[in-house]
N, C-alpha and C positions, 0 to 999 in steps of 0.2 A: 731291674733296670738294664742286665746286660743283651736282655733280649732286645730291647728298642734299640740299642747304638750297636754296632758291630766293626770290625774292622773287614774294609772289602770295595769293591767298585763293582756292585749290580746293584741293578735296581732301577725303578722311573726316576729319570733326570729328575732332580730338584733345586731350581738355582735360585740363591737369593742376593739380591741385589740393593744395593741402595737407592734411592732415587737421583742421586742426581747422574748416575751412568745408567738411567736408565732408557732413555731414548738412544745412547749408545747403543745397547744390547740391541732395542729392536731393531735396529737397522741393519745387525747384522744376522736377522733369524729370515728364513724362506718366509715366500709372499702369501703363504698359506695360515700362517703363523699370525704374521702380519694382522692381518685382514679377519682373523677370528676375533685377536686383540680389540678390532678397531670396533668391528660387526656386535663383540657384547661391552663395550663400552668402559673398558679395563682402561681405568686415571692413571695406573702406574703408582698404584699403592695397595700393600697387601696381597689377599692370595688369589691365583689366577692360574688353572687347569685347563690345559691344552687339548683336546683330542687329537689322535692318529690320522694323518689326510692319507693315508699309504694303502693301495689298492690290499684288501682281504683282513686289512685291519683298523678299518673304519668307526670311527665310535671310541675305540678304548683310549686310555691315557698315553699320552706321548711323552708326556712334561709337565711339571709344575715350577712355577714362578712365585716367588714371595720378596716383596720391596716393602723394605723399611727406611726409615729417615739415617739412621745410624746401626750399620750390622754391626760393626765392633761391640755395641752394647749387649750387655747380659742377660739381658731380658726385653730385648726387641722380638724374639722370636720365641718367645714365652710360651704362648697360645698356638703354635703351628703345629702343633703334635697332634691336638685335637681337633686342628681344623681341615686336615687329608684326610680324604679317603683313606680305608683301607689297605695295604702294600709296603713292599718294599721298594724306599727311595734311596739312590746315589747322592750325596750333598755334593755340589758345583756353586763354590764360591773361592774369592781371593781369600790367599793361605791366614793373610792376619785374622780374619774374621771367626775361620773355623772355629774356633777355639770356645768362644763366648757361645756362637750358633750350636755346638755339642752339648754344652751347659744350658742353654734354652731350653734343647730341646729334650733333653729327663726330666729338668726340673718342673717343664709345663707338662709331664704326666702324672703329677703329684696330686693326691687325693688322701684324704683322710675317710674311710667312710665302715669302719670297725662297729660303729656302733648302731649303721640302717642296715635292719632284718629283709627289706624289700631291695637291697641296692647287688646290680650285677655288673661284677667288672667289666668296663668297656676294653674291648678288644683295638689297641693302638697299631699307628705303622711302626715300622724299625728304617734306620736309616743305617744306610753304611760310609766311612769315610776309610779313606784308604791310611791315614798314620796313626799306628799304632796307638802313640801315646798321648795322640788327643783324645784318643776313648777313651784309653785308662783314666787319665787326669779327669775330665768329664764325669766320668763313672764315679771315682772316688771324691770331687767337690760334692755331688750332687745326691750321694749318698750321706754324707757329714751334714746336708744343709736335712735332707729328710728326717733324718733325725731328730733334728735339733725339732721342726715341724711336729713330728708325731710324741716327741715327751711334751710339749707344749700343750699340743692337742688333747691329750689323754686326758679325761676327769678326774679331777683328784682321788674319787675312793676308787681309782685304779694307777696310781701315781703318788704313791705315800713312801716318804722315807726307806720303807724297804724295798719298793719298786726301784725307786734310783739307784740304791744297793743293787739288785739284779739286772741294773742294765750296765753300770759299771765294770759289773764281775762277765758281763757278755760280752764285753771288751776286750777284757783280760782273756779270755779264753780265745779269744778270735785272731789277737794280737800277741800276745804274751803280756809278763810283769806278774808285779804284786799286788794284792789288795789285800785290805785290815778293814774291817770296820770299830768302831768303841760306842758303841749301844747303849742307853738310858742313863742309869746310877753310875756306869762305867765312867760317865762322861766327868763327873764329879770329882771321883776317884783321882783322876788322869789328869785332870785341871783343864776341863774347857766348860767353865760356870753359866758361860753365856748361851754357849750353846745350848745345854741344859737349861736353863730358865726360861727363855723361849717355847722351848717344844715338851717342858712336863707337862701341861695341863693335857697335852691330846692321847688319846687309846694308844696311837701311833709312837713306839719310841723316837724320840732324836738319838742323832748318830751324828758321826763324823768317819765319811767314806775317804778311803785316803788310799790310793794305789799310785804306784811306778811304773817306769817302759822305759826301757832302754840300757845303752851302755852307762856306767858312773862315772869313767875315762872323759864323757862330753861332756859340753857345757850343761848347767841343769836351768832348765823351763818349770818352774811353778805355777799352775791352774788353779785359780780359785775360785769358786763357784755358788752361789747364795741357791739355799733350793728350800725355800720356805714352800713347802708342797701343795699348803691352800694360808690362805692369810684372813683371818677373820679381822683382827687387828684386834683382838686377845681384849681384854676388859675396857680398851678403848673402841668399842666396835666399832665397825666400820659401819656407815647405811647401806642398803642392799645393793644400792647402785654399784657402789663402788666395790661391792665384796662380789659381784655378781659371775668377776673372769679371772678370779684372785686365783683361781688353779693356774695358771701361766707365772706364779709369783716365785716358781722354782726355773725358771728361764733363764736366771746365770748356770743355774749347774747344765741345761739342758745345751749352751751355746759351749762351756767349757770339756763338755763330753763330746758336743761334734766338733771342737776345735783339734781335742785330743784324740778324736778317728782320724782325721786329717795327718795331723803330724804322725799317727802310728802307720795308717796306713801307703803314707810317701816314705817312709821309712827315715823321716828325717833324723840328721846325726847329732842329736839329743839327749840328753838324761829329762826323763818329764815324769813330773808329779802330780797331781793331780788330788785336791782337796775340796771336796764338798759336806760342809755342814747341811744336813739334810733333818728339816723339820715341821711340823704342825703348828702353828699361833693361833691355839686353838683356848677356848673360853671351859674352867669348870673349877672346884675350890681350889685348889693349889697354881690358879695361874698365878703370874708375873704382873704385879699391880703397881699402877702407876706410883710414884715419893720410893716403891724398893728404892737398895744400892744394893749392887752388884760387885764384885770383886773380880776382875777376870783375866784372862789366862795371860799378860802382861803385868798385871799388879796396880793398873792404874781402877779405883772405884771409878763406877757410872752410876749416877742415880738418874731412877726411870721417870722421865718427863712424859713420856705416848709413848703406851704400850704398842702399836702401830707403827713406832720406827724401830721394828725388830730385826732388819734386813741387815742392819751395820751391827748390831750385836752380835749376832752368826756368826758373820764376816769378819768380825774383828778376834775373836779365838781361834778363827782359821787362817787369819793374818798373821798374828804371832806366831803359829807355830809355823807357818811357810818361811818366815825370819827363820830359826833355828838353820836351816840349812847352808843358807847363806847364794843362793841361787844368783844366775846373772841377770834375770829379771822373773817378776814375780807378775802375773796379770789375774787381774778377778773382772767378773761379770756377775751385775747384781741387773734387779729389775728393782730398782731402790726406791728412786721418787719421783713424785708426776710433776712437781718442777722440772726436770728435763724436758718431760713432753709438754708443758707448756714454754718452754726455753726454744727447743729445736724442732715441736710438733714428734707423731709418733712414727716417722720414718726415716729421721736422721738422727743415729745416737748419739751419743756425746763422752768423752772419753777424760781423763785427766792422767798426767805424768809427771813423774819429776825427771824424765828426761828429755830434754828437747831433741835430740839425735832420734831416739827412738820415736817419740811423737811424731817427728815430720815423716821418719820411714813408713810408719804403719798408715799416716794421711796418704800420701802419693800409693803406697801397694793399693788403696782401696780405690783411688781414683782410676787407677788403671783397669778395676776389673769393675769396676760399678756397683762396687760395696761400699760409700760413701763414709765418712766417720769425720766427728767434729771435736778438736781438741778445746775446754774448756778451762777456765785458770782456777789452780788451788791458791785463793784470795788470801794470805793469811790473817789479814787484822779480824776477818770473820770468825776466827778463834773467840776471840772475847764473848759470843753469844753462847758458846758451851759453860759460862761458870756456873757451879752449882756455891751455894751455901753450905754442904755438909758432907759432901764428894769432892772427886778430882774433877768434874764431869759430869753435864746433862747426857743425854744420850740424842735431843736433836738438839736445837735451837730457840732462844729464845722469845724469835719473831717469825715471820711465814714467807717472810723472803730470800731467795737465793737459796733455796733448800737443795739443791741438787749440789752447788758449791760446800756447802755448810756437812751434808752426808759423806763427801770426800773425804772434806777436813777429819770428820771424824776418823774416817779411818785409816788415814795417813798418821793420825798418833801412834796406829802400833806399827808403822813402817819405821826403820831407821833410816837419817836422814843419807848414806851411804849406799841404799838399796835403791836398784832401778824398779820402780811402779808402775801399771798403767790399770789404773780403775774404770772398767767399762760399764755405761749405765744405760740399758737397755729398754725398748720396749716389748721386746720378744713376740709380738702381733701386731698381724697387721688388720686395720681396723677398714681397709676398706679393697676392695680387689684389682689389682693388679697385672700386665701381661706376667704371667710366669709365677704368681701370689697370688693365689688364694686367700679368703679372709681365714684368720685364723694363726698359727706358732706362727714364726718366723725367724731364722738366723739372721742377725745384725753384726758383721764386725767380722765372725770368724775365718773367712775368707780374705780380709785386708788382712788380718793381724797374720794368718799361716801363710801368707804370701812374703809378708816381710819378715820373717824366722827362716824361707826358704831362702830368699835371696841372704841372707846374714848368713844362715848358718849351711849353706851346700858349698 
């Protein structure tokens, strides 16, 4: 990506403009300009390529123009990378705009394409802007969002429990900190049962990936991250339909990793933990059957209603032990339940907190850069649908509604009511294509949420 953005002022003009100053602009370009404008019938939307009227350089590029309804947005200028020519362009826009137009424009050169034997890199323009640190910042959203994109992307039998292990540990090395992992029977040992009873049935060990960054002296940030690696839905199976993109079902861990390049890479002034339960809900004699009880890493039993709502299981041994620290706020990312996405559809996620301070900062950080996030209520009287007969605890709900509320609830039982929360429930793909999205991963959140840790914590 550092080749496409650069810091510098050469290159073919490239100005982009909104529409409604756009009849402004032409009135103030030569009659030459003018009249090419008028002569190929350019409305004053989208992209529009100048030729040279300048005696001995006739024909070649002079300028490009791109008009959108809203530059400030993050993905107005999504598709512009792909849509020049070939070259090197100068960005000419007003200063507020840059910012989002830098993040346009890497993140619209994002391609997945690892797995086409016939596919040959397209050869992109680069753009130069003259302040430093809008390319840095650009560079580094736009590498945390590709990320988050290509663990998403990846097939499961190249995305299993120890793949997330090695991109974790790719972190560490790039960044600094610690990382541990606790592996299969370990997990037993060590007392995290749930996470173990989820992920024994598959070849793949479960694990619990657990690394640090930073000074101890800061405030401490705890990541939590659901990375059910493919999700059959274990002796409950799923139909095909819906087991069909279940590789994307580790897409909390994958948004919690590029949340955690983010903060490592801004160098923000942090203690960050970082805990991913990482596992297979995979079908064979020793899985996890519906009536089990569970015992887990809290002490509260669960007994197992749907093998299929395995996601809060994970997550809730990885919750407990995120308590033991005592952090100033704790955040996880699950891709938990399609109640969300029929609640808020699949491209506005939905979030829950027991802070409202925090809640309303991380709303407004995401309205400001066009990462949008919807705060949802943890309903409590919906507790009553977890009673078991013979446990502390079902593991979903009694009934089929408000499931996304009800997954909360659950896992707000191993929070203390003390600890700042914020449960993010994702869709992690995007299911239809987008300026700047592509169908396929997607980071949802991570960008509100590190915007408002920046403004907190710089």
């Amino acid at each position: 990506m550092n080749s496409l953005l650069n810091v510098g002022n050469t290159g073919t003009p490239l100005t982009i403009l909104e529409k409604s100053t756009y009849a402004q602009w032409l009135k103030s370009q030569n009659q030459s300009a003018q009249n090419w404008l008028e002569k190929t019938s350019y409305q004053g939307e989208g992209l529009a390529l100048l030729p040279s009227f300048s005696v001995g350089t006739e024909g070649s590029l002079s300028q490009a123009i791109f008009v959108v309804d809203d530059a400030s947005h993050y993905f107005s200028c999504g598709n512009l990378i792909t849509q020049l020519p070939l070259g090197q362009y100068k960005l000419e826009a007003t200063p507020e705009h840059q910012q989002a137009i830098c993040f346009a424009w890497l993140i619209g050169a994002y391609q997945f394409s690892s797995y086409k034997t016939d596919h040959k890199e397209k050869k992109l323009p680069s753009l130069t802007v003259e302040e430093p640190t809008l390319v840095s910042n650009a560079i580094k959203y736009a590498e945390a969002t590709a990320l988050v994109r290509d663990l998403v992307n990846t097939p499961a039998a190249d995305m299993m429990p120890e793949n997330l292990g090695d991109t974790a540990q790719s972190l560490v090395d790039s960044f600094g900190g610690k990382l541990s992992q606790i592996i299969g029977d370990d997990l037993l040992t060590q007392n995290y049962p749930t996470i173990h009873a989820v992920g024994r049935a598959s070849a793949n060990q479960p694990r619990l990936i657990d690394f640090t960054w930073g000074n101890k002296q800061h405030p401490q940030i705890t990541l939590v991250g659901k990375g059910v690696c493919f999700d059959s839905g274990g002796l409950d199976l799923k139909p095909s339909a819906g087991m069909r993109n279940m590789k994307k079902d580790m897409g909390g861990a994958a948004h919690v990793l590029g949340l955690a390049r983010l903060i490592m890479s801004h160098d923000l002034p942090i203690y960050l933990r970082v805990l991913i339960p990482a596992v297979e809900n995979a079908v064979s004699s020793n899985a996890m059957r519906p009536g089990d009880v569970i015992t887990t890493r809290k002490g509260l039993t669960v007994e197992i209603d749907n093998t299929d709502a395995e996601g809060r299981l994970v997550l809730c041994d990885a919750l407990a032990e995120a308590e033991n620290d005592k952090p100033d706020l704790i955040i996880d990312f699950a891709t938990l339940t399609g109640a969300m996405r029929v609640a808020l559809g699949t491209e506005l996620p939905g979030f829950f907190s027991t802070n409202d301070e925090i809640a309303e900062g991380i709303t407004n950080a995401g309205s400001k850069i066009n990462d949008p996030v919807w705060r949802m209520p943890l309903y409590q009287p919906y507790n009553d649908l977890f009673k078991s007969s013979i446990a502390d605890m079902t593991n979903c709900s009694s009934g089929p509604f408000g499931g996304a509320i009800t997954a909360a609830l659950y896992l707000q039982k191993f929070i203390s009511k003390e600890t700042n929360w914020v449960h993010f429930d994702v869709m992690a793909f995007n299911v239809r294509p987008l300026s700047g999205r592509p169908l396929g991963g997607e980071a949802f959140g991570i960008r509100a949420v590190f915007d408002y840790l920046q403004i907190k914590y710089n």
